[in-house]
Structure formats: C-alpha cells, structure tokens
C-alpha positions in Angstrom: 92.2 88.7 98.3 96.1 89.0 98.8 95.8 92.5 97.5 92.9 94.4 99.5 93.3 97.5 101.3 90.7 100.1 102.9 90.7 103.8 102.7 88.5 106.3 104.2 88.6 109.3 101.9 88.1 111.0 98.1 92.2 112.4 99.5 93.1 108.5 98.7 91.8 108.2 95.2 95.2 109.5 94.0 97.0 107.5 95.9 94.8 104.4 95.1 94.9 104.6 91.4 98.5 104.9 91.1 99.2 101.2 90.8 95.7 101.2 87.8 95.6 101.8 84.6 98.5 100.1 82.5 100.8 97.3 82.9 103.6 96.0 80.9 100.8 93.4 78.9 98.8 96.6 78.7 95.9 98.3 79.2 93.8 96.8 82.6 90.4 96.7 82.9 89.7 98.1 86.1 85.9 97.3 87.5 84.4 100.9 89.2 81.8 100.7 91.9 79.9 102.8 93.2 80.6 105.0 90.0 78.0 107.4 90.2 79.8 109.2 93.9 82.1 111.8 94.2 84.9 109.7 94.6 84.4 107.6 91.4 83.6 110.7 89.9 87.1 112.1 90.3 89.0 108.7 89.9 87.3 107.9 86.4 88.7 110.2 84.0 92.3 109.3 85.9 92.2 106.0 85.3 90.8 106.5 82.0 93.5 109.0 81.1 96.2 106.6 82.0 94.6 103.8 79.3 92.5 101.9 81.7 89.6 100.2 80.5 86.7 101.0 82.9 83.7 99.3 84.0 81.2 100.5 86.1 79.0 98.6 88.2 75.3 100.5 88.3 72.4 100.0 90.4 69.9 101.1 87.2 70.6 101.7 83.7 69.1 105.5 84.3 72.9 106.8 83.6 74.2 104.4 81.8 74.5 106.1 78.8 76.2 108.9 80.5 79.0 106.4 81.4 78.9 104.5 77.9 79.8 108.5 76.3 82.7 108.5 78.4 84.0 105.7 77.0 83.1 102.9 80.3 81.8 99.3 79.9 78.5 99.3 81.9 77.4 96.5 83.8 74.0 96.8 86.1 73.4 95.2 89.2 74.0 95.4 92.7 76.1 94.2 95.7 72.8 92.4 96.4 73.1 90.4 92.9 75.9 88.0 92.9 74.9 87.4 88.8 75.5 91.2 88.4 79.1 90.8 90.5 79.7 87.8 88.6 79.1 89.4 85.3 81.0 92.9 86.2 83.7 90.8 87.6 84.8 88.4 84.6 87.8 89.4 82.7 89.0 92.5 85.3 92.6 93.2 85.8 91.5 95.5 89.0 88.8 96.3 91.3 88.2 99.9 92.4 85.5 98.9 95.7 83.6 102.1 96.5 80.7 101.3 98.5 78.6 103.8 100.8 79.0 104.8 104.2 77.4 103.5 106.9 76.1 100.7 108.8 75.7 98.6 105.5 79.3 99.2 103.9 80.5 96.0 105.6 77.6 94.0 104.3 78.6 95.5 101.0 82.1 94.8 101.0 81.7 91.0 101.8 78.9 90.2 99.9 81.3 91.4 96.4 84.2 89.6 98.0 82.2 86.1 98.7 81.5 86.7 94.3 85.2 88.0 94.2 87.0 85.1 95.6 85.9 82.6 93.0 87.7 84.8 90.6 91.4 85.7 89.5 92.0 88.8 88.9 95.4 89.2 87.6 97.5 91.2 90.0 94.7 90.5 92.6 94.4 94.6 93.1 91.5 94.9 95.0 91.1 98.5 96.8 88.5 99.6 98.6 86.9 103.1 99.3 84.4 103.9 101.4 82.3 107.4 100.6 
C-alpha cells in the first residue's frame, strides 16, 4: 500500500483523520477497525462529523446495534477471516487500521494487508494505529 503509515498513540487520531472524511467526489467511506477501543472511540464521531461514511469491522455482533444507532455500516469478522476483510474492505475510500497491542499486532496488520492488497482503495489511505 503506497499510502500506509504507523502511529503509536490515541494523540495521533487527530492528526490521522485529517486527510478522512470528504473529498472533492464526496463523502468517503472509511473502514474502522478495531472500533470498539478507545481510540476508535474518539476518532468515530470525527470522522463521522466531517461526512464520512463509516464501517466498522467487529469481532461479534454483541454491539453491533450500538454502532448501527450511530449511524456506522457494520461488518463482523476478524483479522483471522479473510471473507470478513474481504467483505469490510469492498467499496472503501479509506482504511483506519487499529489493531491491539502486543505480540500479535504484527500478525494483525499483515494478515488485513495480504486481503488489502487485492483491493483499490481510492486514494490508497491506509493508516494504522496501534492501541
């Protein structure tokens, strides 16, 4: 991805969804991981105040709903379930990559890009967070 860049901290989400949101064909749709952290947390209504179109990727549908009430696409899966990427991935202008930290965050990270490359996403805006 021409487009990928790591950050370390919720300080970043600012400066990270900056370049999201709206462009001059419109409204993106900007795909959320890792939506139910404290970083996503604070980045969702941003992005959603600047026009976005958001969709989460969830690991269960227990709070889906709560997601669907603010207005989010919800898409359930895993980094584990390249159908789920494939599915959460199709017809995104952006990727917001929030995985966890820790040993597996790497195993994270390149199991959504190995799904991600076989796509285009538009600006190729992938940014990547880790909790």
């Amino acid at each position: 991805m021409n487009n990928t860049t790591s950050h370390n901290s919720a300080n970043s989400a600012n400066t990270t969804i900056s370049s999201m949101g709206t462009s001059s064909m419109g409204p993106q749709t900007i795909l959320v991981t890792g939506a139910t952290g404290n970083v996503a947390s604070h980045v969702l209504p941003q992005l959603m105040q600047k026009g976005a179109k958001v969709r989460v990727l969830l690991r269960s549908d227990a709070k889906a709903q709560h997601f669907q009430s603010m207005g989010c696409e919800v898409v359930i899966g895993d980094f584990s379930n390249k159908a789920s990427l494939k599915t959460a991935l199709t017809g995104v202008n952006s990727v917001l990559l929030v995985t966890p930290a820790g040993a597996e965050s790497h195993k994270h990270v390149e199991s959504f890009l190995d799904v991600a490359k076989d796509f285009t996403v538009e600006d190729r805006n992938f940014k990547h967070l880790q909790r």
